[in-house]
C-alpha positions, -999 to 999 in steps of 0.1 A, spaced: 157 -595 -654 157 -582 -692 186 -557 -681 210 -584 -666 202 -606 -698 214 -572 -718 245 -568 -691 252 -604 -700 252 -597 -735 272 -567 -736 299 -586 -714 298 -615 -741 307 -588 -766 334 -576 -748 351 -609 -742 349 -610 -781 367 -580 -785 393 -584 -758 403 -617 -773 405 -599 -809 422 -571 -790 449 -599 -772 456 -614 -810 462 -575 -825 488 -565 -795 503 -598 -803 506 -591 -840 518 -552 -830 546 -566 -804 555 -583 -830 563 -562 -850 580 -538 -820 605 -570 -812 615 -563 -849 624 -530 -846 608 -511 -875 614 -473 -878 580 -457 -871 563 -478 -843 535 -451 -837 509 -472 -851 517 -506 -832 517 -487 -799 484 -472 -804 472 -507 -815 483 -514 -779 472 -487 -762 436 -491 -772 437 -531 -768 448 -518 -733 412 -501 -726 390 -524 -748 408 -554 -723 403 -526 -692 365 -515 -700 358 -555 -698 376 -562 -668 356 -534 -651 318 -550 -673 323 -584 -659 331 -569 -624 301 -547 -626 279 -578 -641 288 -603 -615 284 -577 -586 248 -578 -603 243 -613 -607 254 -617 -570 227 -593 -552 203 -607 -572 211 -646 -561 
């Protein structure tokens, strides 16, 4: 039980950062719709959001396939 409360946790964590991760690809398409010169920056803010917002897709997955066999 200790390691699901820790699984929990961790997914907790991630739905922090994948909301932060939502509010920087908003802020970096943003600035994209403006048309700057040098957009490298803003789509690596994307790409990264991308697979923080990926990693906890797959977390709460994992954690509720957990939760379930042990219901």
């Amino acid at each position: 039980m200790p390691a699901l409360k820790t699984q929990v946790r961790l997914t907790m964590a991630l739905a922090v950062l994948s909301l932060i991760a939502g509010v920087f690809s908003h802020l970096a398409l943003t600035d994209i719709s403006h048309g700057g010169e040098d957009l490298t920056q803003e789509w690596m803010v994307l790409q990264f959001s991308a697979l923080v917002i990926l990693i906890f897709i797959v977390m709460v997955l994992l954690t509720l396939n957990r939760v379930i066999r042990q219901l």
